[in-house]
N, C-alpha and C positions, 0 to 999 in steps of 0.2 A: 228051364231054370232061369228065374228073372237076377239079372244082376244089380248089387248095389246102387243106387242113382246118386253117393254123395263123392265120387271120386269123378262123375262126369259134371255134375254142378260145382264143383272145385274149380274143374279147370275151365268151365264156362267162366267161372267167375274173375277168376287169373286172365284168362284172355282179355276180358272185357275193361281189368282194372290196368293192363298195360297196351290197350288199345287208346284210352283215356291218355292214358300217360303221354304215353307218344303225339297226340294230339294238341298237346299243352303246348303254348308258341313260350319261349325261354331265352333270355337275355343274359351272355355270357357280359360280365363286368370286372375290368382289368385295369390293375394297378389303382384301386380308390384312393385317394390321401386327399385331405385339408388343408391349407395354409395355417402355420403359427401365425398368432397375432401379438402383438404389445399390450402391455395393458391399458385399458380403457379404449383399445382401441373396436369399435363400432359394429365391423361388420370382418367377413373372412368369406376365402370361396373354396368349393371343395368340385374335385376334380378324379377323372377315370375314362377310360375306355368302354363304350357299350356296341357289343352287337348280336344282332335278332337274327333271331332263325325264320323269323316270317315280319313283313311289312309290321313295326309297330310306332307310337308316338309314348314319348316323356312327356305326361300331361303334368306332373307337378310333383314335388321333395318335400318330405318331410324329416323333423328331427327336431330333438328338444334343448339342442344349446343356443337357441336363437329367439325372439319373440315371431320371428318371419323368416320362410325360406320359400325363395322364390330361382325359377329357372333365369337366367340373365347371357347378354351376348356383348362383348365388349369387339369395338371396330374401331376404324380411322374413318369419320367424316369431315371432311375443310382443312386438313391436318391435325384434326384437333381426335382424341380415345377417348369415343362417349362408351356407357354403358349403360346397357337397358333390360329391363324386364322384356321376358317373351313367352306368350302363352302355351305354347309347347315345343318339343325339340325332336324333330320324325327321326326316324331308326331305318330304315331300308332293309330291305333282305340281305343277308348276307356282309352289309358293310359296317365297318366301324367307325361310332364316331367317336371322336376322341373330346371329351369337357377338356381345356386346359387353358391354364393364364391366357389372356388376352382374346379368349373366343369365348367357346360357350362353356358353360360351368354353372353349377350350383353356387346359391348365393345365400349366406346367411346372414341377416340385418337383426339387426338390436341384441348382439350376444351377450348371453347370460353372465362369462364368466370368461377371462382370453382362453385361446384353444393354445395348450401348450406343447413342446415338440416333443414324440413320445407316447405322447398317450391317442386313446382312439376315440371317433366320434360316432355315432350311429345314425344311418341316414334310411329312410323308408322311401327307396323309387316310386311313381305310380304312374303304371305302364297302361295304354288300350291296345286293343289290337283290331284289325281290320275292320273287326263286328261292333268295334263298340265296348268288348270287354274288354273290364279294366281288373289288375290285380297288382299288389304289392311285393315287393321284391328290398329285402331289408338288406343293407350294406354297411359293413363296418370300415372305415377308412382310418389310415393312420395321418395321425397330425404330423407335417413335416415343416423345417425351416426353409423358405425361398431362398433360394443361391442367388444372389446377384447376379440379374446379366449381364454386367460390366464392371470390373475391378480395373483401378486406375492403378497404372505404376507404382510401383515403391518411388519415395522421393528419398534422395539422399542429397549430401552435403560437401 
């Protein structure tokens, strides 16, 4: 008695689509938000936690409220907070890095229209991984307003 061959090609097939699965390297990305901007004002950077499940690199961002978005790192050189473009941003196994004011971050130059506090903006990651392969990973972040990090006394009279 020959048995049906489409309940073992089934789960040949189930096997093979969550062998794949499991194989994909995946970048968990925590807390995305933007900076509000003013009006007219130029550029804005957007910010999140990333971490790989296997060795990867942040080779470049995309998104359509900017005519440019490029990956940037802001530091103290001479005393002086230069900030610069940088050609990618590694990911390590297991660790997170964190985009945030004053380090590494997404940068958006020449925006379309100010990013206001409230609304969201969509960012397209583009990730390689050890081999060389690259894939996209789309992020919605919300726009927030910077808190000042220093508020001066009340003055009184």
């Amino acid at each position: 008695m020959q048995r049906p061959a489409f309940p073992l090609l089934t789960a040949a097939l189930l096997a093979a689509s969550f062998s794949l699965t499991a194989l994909a390297d995946t970048v968990k990305i925590s807390d995305p938000w933007a900076r509000a901007t003013a009006p007219g004002a130029p550029a804005a950077g957007a910010f999140m936690g990333l971490t790989a499940d296997a060795d990867m690199t942040l080779v470049a961002a995309e998104s359509n409220v900017s005519k440019v978005v490029e990956l940037h790192t802001m530091k103290m050189e001479n005393g002086v907070m230069v900030m610069r473009a940088v050609p990618k941003i590694d990911l390590p196994k297991g660790q997170t890095v964190n985009l945030k004011p004053g380090g590494l971050h997404v940068m958006f130059i020449g925006l379309h229209a100010p990013l206001k506090a409230g609304e969201k903006v969509d960012i397209t990651l583009r990730l390689k991984d050890s081999q060389g392969k690259e894939q996209r990973v789309p992020v919605t972040a919300e726009i927030r307003t910077m808190k000042p990090m220093h508020t001066p006394p009340a003055h009184s009279h």
